[in-house]
Biopython code that builds the backbone (N, CA, C, O; Angstrom):
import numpy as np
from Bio.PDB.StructureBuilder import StructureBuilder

atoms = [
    (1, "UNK", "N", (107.490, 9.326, 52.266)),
    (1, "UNK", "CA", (107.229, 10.674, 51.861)),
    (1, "UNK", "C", (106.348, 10.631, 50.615)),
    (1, "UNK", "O", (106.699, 9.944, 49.656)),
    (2, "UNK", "N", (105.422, 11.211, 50.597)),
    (2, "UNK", "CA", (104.359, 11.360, 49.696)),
    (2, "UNK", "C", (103.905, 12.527, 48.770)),
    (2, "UNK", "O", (103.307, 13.438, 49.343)),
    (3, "UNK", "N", (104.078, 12.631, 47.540)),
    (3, "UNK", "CA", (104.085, 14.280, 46.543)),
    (3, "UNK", "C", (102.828, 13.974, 45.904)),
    (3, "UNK", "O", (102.568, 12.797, 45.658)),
    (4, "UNK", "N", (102.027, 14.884, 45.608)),
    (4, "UNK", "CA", (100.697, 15.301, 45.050)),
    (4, "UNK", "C", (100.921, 15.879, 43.855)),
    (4, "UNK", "O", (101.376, 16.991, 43.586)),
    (5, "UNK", "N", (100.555, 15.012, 43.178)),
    (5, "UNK", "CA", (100.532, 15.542, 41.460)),
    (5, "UNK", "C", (99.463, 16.863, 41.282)),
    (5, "UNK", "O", (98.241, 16.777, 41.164)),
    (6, "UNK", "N", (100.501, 18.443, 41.303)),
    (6, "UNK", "CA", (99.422, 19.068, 40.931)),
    (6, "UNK", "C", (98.865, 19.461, 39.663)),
    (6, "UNK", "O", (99.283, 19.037, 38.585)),
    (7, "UNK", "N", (97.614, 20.536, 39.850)),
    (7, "UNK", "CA", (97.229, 20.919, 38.225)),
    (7, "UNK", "C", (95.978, 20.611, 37.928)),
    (7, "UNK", "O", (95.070, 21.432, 37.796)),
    (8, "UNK", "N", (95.852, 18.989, 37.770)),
    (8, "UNK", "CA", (95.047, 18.473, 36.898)),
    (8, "UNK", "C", (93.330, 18.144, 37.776)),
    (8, "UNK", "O", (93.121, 17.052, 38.304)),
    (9, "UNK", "N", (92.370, 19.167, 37.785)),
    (9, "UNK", "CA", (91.432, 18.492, 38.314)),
    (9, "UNK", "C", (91.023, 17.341, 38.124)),
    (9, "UNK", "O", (90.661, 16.775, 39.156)),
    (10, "UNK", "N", (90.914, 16.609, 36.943)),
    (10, "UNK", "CA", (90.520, 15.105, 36.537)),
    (10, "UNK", "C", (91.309, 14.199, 37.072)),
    (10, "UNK", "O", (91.484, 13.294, 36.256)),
    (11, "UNK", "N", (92.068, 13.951, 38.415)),
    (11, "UNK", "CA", (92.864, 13.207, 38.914)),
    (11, "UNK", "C", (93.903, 13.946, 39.681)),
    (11, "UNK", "O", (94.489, 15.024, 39.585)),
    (12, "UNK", "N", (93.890, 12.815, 40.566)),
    (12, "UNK", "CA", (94.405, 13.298, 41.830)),
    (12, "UNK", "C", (95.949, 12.011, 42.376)),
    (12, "UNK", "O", (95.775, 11.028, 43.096)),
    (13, "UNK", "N", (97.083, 12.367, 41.873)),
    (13, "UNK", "CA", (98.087, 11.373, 41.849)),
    (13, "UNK", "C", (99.071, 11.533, 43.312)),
    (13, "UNK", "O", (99.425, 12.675, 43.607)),
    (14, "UNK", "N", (99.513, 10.322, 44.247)),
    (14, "UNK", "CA", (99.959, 10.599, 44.808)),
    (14, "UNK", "C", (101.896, 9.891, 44.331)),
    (14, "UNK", "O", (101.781, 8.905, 43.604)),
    (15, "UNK", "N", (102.778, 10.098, 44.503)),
    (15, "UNK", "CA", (103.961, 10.125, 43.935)),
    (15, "UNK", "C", (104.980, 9.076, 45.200)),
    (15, "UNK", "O", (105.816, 9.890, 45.591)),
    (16, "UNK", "N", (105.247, 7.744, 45.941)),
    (16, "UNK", "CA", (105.739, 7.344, 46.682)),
    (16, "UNK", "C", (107.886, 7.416, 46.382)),
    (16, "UNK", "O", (108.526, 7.226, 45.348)),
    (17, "UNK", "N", (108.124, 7.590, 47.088)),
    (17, "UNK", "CA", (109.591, 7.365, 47.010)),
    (17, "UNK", "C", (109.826, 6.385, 47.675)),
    (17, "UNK", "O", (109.575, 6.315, 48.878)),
    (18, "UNK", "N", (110.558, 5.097, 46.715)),
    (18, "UNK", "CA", (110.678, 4.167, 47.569)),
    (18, "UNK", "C", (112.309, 3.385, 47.680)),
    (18, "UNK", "O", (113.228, 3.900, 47.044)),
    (19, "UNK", "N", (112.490, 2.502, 48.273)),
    (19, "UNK", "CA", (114.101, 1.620, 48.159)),
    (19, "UNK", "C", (113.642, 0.258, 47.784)),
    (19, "UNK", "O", (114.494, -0.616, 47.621)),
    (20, "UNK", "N", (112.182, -0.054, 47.606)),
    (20, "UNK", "CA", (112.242, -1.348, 46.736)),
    (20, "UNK", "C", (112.059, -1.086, 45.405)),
    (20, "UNK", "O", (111.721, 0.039, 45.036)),
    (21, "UNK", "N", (112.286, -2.216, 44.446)),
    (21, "UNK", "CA", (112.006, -2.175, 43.270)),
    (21, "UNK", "C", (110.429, -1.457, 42.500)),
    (21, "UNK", "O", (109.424, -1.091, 43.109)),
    (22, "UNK", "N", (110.537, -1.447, 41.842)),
    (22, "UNK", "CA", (108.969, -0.504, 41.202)),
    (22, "UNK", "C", (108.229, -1.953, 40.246)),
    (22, "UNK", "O", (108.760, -3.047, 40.056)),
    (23, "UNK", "N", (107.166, -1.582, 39.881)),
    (23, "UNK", "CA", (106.074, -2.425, 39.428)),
    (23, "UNK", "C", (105.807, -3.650, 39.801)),
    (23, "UNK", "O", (106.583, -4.526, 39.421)),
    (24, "UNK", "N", (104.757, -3.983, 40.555)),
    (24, "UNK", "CA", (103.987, -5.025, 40.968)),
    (24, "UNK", "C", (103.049, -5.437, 40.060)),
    (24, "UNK", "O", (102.374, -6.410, 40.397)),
    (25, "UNK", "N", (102.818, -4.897, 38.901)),
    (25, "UNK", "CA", (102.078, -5.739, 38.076)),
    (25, "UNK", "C", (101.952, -4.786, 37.318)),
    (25, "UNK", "O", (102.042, -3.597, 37.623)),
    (26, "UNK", "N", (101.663, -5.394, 35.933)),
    (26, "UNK", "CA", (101.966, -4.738, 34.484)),
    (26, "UNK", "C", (100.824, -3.025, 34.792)),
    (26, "UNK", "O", (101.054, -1.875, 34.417)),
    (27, "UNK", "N", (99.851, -3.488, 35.458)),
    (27, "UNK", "CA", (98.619, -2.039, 35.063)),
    (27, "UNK", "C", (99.055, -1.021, 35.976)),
    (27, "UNK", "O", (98.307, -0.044, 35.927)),
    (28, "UNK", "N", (100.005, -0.903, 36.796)),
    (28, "UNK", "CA", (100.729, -0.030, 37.757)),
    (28, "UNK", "C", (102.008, 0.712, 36.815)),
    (28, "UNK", "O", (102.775, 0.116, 36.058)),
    (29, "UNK", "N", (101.974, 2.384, 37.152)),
    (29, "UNK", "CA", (102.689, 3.168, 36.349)),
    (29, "UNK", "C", (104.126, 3.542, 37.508)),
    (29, "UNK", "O", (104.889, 4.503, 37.408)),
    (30, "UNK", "N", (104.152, 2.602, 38.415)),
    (30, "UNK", "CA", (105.474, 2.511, 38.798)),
    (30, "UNK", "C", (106.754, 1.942, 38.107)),
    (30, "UNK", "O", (106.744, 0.884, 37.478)),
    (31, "UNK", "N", (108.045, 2.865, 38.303)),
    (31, "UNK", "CA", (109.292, 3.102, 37.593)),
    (31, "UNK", "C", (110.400, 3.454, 38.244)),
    (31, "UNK", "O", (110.545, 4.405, 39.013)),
    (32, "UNK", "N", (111.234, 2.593, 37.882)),
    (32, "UNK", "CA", (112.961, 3.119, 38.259)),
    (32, "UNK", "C", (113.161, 3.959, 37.263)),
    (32, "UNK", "O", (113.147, 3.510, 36.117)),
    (33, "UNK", "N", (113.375, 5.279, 37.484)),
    (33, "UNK", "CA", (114.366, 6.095, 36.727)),
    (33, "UNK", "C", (115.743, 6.586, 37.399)),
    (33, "UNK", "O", (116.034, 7.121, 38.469)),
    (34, "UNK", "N", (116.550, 6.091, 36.110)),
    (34, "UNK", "CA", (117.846, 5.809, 36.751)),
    (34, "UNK", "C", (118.363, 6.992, 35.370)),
    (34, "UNK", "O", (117.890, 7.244, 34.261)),
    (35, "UNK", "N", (119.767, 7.578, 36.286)),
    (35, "UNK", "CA", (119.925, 8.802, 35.727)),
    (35, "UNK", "C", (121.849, 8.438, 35.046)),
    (35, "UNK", "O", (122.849, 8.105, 35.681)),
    (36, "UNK", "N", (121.674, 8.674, 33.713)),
    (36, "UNK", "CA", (122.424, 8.063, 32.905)),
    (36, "UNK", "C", (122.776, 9.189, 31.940)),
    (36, "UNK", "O", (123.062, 9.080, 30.748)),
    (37, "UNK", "N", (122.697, 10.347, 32.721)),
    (37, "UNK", "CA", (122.982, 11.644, 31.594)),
    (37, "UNK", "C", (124.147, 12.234, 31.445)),
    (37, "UNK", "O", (124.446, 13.097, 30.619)),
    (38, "UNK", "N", (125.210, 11.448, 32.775)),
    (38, "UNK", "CA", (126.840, 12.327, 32.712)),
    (38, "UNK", "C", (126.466, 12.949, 33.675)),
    (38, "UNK", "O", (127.496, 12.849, 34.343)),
    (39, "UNK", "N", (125.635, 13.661, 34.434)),
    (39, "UNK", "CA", (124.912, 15.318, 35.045)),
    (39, "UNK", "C", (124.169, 15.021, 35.957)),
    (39, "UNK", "O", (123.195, 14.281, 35.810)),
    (40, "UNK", "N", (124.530, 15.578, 37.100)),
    (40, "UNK", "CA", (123.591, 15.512, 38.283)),
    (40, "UNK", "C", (122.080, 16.191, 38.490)),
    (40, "UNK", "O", (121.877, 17.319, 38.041)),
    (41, "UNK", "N", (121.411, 15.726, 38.933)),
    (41, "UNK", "CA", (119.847, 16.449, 38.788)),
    (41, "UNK", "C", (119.801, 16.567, 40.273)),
    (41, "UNK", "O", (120.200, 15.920, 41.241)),
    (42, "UNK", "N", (119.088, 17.768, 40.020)),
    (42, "UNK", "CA", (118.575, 18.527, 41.060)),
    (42, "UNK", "C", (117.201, 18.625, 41.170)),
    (42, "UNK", "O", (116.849, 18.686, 42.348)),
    (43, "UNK", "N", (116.362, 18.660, 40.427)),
    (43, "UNK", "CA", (114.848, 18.341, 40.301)),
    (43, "UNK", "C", (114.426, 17.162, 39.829)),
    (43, "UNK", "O", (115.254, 16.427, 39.292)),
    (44, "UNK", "N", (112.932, 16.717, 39.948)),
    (44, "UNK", "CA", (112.399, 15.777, 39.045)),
    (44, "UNK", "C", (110.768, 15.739, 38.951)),
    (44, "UNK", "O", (110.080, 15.529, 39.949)),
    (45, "UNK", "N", (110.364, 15.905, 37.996)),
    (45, "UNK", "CA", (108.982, 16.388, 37.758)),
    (45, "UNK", "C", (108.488, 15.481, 37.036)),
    (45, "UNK", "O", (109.173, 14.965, 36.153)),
    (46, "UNK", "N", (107.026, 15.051, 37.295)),
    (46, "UNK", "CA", (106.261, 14.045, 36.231)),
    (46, "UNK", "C", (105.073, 14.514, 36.015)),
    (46, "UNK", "O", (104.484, 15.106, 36.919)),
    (47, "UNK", "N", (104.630, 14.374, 35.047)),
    (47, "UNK", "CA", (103.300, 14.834, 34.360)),
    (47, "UNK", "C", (102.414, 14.319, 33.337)),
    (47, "UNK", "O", (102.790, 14.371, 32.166)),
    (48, "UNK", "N", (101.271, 13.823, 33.633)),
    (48, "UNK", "CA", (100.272, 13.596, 32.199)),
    (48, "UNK", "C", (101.187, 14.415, 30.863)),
    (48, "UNK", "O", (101.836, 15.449, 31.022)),
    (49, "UNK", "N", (101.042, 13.674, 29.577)),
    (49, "UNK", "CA", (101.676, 14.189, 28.673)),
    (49, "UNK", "C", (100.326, 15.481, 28.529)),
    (49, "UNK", "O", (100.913, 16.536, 28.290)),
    (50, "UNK", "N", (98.985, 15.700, 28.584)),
    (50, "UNK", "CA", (98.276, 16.318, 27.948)),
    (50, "UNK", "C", (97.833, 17.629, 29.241)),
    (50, "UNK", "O", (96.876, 18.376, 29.035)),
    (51, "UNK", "N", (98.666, 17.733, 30.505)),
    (51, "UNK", "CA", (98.744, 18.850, 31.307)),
    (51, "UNK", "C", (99.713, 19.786, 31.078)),
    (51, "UNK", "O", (100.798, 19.744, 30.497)),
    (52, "UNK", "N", (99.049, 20.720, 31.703)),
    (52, "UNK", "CA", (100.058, 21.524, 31.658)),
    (52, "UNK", "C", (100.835, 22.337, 32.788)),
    (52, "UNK", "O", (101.360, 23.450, 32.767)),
    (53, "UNK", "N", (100.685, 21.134, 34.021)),
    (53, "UNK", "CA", (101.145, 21.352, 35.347)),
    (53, "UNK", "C", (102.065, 20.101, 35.736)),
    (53, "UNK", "O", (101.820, 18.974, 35.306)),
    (54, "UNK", "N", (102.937, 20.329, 36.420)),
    (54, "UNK", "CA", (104.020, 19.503, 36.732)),
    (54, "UNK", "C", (103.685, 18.841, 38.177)),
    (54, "UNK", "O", (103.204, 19.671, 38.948)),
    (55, "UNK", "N", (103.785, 17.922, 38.563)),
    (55, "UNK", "CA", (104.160, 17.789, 39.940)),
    (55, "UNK", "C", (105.046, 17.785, 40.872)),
    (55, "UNK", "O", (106.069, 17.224, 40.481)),
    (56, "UNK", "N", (105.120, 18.207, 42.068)),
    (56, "UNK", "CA", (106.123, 18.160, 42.873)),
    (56, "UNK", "C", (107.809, 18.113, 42.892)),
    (56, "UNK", "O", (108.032, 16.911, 42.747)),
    (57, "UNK", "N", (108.840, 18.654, 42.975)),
    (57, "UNK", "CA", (109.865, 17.844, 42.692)),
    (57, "UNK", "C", (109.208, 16.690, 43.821)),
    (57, "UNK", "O", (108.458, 16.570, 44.790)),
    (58, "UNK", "N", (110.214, 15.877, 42.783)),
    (58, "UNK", "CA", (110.420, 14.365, 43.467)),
    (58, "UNK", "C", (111.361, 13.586, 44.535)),
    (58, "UNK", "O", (111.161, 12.538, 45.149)),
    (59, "UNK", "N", (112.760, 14.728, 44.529)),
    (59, "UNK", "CA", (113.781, 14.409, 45.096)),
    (59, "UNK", "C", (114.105, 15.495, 46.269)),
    (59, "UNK", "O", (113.699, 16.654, 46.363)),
    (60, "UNK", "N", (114.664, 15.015, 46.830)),
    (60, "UNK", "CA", (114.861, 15.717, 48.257)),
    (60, "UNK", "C", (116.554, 15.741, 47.996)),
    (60, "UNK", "O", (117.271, 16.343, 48.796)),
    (61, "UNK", "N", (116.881, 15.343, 47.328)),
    (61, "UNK", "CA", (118.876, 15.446, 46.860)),
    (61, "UNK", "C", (119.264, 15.177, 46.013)),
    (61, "UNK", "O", (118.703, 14.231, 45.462)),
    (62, "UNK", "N", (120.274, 15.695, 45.429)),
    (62, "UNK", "CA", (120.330, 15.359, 43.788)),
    (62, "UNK", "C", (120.512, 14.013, 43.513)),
    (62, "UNK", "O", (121.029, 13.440, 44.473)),
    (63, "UNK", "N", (120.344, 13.479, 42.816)),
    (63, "UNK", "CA", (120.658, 12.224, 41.781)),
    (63, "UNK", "C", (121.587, 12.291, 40.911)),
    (63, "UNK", "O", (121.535, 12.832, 39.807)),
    (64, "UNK", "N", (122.468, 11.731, 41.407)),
    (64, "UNK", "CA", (123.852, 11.589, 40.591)),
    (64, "UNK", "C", (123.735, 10.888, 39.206)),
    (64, "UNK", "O", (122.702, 10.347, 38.810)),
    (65, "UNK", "N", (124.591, 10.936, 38.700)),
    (65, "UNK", "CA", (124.730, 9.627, 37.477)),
    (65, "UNK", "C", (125.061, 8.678, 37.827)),
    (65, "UNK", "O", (126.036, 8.473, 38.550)),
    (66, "UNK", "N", (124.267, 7.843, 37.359)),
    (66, "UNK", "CA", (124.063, 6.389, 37.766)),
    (66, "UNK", "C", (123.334, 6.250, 39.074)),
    (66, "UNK", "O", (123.348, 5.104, 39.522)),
    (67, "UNK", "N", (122.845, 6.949, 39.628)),
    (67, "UNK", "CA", (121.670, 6.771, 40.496)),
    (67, "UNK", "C", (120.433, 6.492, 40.337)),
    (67, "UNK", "O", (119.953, 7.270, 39.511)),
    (68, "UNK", "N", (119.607, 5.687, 40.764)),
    (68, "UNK", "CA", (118.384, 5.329, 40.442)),
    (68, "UNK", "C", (117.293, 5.587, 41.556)),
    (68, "UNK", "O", (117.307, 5.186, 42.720)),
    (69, "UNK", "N", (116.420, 6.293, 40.963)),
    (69, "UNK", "CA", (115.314, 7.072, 42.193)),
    (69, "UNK", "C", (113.727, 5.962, 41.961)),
    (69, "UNK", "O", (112.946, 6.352, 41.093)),
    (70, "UNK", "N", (113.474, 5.077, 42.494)),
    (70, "UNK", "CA", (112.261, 4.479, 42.802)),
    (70, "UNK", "C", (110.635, 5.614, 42.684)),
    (70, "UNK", "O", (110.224, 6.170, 43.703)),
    (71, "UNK", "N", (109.976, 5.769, 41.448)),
    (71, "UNK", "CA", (108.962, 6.389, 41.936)),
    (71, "UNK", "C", (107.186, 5.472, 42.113)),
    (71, "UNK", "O", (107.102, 4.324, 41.677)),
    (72, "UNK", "N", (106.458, 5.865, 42.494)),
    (72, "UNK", "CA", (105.397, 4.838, 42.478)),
    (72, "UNK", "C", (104.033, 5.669, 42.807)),
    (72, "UNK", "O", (103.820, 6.475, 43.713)),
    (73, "UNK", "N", (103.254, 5.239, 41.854)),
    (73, "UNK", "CA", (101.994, 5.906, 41.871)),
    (73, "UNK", "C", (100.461, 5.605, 42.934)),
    (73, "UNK", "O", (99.932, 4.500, 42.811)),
    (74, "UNK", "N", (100.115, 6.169, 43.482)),
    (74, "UNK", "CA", (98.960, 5.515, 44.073)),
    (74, "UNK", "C", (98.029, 4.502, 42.717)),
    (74, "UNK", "O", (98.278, 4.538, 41.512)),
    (75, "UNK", "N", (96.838, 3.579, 43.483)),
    (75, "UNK", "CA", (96.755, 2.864, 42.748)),
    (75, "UNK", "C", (95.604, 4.114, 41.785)),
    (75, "UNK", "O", (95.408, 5.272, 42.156)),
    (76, "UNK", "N", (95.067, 3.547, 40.683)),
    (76, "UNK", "CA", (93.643, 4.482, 39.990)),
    (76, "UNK", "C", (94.186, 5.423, 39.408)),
    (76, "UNK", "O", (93.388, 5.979, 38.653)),
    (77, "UNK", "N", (95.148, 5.853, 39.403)),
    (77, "UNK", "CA", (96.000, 6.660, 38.517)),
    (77, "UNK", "C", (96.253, 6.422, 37.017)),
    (77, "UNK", "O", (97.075, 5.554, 36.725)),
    (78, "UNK", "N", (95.748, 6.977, 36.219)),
    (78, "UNK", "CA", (96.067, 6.091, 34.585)),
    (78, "UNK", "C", (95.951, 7.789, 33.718)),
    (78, "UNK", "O", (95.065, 8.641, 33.651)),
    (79, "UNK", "N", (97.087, 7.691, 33.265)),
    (79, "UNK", "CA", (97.538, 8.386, 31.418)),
    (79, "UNK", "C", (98.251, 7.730, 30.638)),
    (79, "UNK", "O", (99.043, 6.991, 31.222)),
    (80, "UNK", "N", (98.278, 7.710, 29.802)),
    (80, "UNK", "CA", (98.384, 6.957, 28.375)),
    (80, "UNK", "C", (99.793, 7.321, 28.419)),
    (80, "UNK", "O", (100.655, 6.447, 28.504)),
    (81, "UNK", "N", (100.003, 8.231, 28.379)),
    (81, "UNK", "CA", (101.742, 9.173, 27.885)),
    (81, "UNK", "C", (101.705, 9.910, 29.131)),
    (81, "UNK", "O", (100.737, 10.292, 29.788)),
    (82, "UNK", "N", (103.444, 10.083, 29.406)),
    (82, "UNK", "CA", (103.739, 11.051, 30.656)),
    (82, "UNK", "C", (104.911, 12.090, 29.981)),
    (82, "UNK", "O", (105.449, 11.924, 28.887)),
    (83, "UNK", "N", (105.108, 12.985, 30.746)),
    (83, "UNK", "CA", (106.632, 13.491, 30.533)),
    (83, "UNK", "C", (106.788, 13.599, 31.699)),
    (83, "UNK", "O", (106.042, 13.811, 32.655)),
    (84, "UNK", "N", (108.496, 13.330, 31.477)),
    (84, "UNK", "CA", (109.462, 13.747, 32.729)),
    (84, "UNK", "C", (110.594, 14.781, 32.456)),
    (84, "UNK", "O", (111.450, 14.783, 31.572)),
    (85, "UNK", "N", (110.279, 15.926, 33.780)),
    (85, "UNK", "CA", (111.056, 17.107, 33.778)),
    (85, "UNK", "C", (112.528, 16.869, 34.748)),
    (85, "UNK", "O", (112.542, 16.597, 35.948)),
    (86, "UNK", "N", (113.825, 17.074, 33.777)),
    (86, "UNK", "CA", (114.279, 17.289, 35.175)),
    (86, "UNK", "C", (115.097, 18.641, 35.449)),
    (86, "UNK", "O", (115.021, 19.395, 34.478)),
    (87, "UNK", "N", (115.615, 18.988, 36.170)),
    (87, "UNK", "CA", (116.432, 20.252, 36.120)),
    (87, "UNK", "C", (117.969, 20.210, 37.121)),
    (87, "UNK", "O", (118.179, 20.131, 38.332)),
    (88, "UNK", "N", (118.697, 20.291, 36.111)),
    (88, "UNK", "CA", (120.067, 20.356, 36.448)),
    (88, "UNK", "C", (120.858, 20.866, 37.579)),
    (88, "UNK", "O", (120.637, 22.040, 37.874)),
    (89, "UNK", "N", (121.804, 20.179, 38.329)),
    (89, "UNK", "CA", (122.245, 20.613, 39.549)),
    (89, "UNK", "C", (123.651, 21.752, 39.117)),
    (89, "UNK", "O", (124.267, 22.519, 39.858)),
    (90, "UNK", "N", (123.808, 21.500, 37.746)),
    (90, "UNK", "CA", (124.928, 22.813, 37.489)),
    (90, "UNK", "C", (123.977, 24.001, 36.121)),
    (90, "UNK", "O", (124.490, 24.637, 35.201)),
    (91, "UNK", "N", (122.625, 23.908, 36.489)),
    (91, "UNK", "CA", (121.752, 25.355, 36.223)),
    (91, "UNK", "C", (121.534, 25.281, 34.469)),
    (91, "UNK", "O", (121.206, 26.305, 33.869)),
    (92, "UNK", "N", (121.730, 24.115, 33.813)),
    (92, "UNK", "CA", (122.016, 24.432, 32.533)),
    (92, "UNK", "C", (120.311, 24.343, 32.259)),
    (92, "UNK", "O", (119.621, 24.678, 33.222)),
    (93, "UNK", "N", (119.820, 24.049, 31.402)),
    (93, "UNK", "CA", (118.712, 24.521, 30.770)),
    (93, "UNK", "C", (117.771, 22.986, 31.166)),
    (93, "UNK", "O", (118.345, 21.912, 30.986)),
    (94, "UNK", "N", (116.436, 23.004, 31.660)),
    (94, "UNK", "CA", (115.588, 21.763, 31.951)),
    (94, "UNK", "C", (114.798, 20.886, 30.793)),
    (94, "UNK", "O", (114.203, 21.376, 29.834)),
    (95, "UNK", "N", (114.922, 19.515, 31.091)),
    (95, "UNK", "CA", (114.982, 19.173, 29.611)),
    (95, "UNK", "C", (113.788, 18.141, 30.173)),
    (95, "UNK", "O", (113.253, 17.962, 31.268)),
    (96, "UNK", "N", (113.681, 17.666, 29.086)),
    (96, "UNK", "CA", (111.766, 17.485, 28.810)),
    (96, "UNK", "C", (111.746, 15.627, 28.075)),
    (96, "UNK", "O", (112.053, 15.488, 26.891)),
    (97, "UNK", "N", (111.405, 14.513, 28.836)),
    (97, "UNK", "CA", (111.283, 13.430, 27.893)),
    (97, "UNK", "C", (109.826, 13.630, 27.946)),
    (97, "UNK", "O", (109.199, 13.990, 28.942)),
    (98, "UNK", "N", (109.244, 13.308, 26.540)),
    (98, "UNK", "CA", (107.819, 13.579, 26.234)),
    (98, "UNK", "C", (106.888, 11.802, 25.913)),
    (98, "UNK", "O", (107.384, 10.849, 25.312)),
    (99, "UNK", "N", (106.307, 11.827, 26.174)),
    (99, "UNK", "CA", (105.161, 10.576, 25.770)),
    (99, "UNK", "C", (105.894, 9.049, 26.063)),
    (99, "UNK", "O", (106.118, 8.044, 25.388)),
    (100, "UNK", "N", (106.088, 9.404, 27.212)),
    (100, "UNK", "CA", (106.617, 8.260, 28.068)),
    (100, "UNK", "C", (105.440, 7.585, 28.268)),
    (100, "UNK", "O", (104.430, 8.185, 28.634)),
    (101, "UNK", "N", (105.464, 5.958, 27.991)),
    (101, "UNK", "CA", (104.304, 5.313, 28.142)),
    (101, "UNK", "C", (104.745, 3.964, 29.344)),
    (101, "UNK", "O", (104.948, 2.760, 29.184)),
    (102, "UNK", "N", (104.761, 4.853, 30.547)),
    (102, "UNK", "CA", (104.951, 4.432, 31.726)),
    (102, "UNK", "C", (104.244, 3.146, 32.145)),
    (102, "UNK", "O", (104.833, 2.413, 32.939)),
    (103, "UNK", "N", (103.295, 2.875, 31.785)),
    (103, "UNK", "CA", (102.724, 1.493, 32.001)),
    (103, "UNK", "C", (103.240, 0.180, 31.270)),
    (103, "UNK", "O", (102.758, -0.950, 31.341)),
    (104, "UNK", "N", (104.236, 0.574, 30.621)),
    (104, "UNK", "CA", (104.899, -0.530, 29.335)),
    (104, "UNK", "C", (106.069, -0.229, 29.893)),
    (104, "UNK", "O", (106.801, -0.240, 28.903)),
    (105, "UNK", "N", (106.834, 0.067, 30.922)),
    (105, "UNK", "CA", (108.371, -0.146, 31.662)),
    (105, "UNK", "C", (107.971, -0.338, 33.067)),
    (105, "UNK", "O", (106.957, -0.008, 33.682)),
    (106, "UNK", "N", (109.097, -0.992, 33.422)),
    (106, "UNK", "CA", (109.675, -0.960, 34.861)),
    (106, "UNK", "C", (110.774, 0.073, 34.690)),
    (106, "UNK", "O", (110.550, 0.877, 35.595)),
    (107, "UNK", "N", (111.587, 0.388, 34.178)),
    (107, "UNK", "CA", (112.972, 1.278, 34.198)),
    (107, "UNK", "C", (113.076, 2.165, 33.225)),
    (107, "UNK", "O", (112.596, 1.810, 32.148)),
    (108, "UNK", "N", (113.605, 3.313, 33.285)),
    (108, "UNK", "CA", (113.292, 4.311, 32.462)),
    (108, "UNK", "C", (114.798, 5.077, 32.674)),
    (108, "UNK", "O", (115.118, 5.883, 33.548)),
    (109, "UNK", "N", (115.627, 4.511, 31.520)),
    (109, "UNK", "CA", (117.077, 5.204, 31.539)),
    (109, "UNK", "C", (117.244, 6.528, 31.088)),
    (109, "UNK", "O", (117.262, 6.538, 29.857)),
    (110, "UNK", "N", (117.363, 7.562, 31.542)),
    (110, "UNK", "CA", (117.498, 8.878, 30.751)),
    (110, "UNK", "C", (119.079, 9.517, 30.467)),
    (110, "UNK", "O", (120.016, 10.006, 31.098)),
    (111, "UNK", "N", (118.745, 9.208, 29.266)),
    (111, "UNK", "CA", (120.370, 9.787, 28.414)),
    (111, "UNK", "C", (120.449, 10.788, 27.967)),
    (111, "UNK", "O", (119.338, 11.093, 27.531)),
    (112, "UNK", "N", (121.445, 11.860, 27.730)),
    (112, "UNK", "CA", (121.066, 12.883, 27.093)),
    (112, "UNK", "C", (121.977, 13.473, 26.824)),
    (112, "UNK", "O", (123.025, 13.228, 27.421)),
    (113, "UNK", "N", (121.921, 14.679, 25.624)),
    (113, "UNK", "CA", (123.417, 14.653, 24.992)),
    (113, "UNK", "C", (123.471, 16.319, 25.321)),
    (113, "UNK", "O", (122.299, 16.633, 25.530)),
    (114, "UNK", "N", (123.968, 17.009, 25.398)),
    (114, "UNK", "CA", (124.206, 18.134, 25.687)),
    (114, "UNK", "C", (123.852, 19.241, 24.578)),
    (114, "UNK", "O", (122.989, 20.106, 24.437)),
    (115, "UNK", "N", (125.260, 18.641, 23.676)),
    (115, "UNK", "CA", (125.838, 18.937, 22.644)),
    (115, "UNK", "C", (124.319, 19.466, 21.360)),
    (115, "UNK", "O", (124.207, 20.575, 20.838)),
    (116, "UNK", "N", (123.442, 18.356, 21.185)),
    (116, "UNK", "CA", (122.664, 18.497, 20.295)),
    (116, "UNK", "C", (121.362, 18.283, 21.368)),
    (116, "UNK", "O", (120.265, 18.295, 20.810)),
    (117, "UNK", "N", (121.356, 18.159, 22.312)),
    (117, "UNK", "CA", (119.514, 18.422, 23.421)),
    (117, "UNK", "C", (119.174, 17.567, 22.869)),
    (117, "UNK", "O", (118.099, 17.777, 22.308)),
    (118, "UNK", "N", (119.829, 16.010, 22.630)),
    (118, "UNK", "CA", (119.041, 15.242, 21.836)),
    (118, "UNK", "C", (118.980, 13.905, 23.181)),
    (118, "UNK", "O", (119.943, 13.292, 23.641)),
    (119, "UNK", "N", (117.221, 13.737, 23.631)),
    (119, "UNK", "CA", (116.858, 13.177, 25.205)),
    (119, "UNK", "C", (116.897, 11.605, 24.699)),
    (119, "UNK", "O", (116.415, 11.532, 23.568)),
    (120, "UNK", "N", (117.304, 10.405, 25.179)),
    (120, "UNK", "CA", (116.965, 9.107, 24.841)),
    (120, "UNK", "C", (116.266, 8.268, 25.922)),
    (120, "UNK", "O", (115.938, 7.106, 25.685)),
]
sb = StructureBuilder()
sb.init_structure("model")
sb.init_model(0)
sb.init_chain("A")
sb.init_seg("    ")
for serial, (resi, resn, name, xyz) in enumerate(atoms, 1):
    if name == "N":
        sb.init_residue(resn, " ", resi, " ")
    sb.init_atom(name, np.array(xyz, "f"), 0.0, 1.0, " ", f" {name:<3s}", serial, name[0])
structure = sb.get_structure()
């Protein structure tokens, strides 16, 4: 299944969901994000940090805690910084990791505290 990064005329991203591991080599902005927030997600959005359009959800079912969703970029795809959106399966408010520098991970744990909206 294949999602189209929209928005951004200067690039054209396609989004793979996969069950193998992510990154084949360091210049590829493929990532495990594995969901480590307590809270089930119901959306998942990725974006150039410097757009202002989201792409696709990503998931077709929520992502539990401790679930890990495989994403992977077509190749020619390059931003410096990303954010990732996700939005909650019990409606609470959508929270925002900013200047994710996706080409410097394979895994991308997202923690997050409720209490103080404070994203790790």
């Amino acid at each position: 299944m294949k999602y189209l990064l929209a928005g951004c005329l200067a690039f054209l991203a396609f989004f793979t969901l996969q069950n193998t591991p992510a990154r084949a080599d360091n210049d590829k902005l493929d990532f495990s994000l594995v969901n480590k927030t307590g809270y089930g997600i119901d959306e998942v959005y990725v974006a150039p940090h410097s757009s202002d359009t989201w792409s696709d959800n990503l998931i077709s079912k929520p992502l539990e805690n401790g679930e890990t969703l495989d994403i992977s970029f077509n190749e020619g795809v390059k931003a410096a910084k990303w954010d990732i959106k996700i939005v909650w399966v019990d409606e609470g408010a959508p929270v925002v990791w900013k200047d994710c520098k996706l080409s410097e991970i394979s895994k991308f744990i997202l923690h997050y505290n409720r209490d103080t909206a404070e994203t790790q």
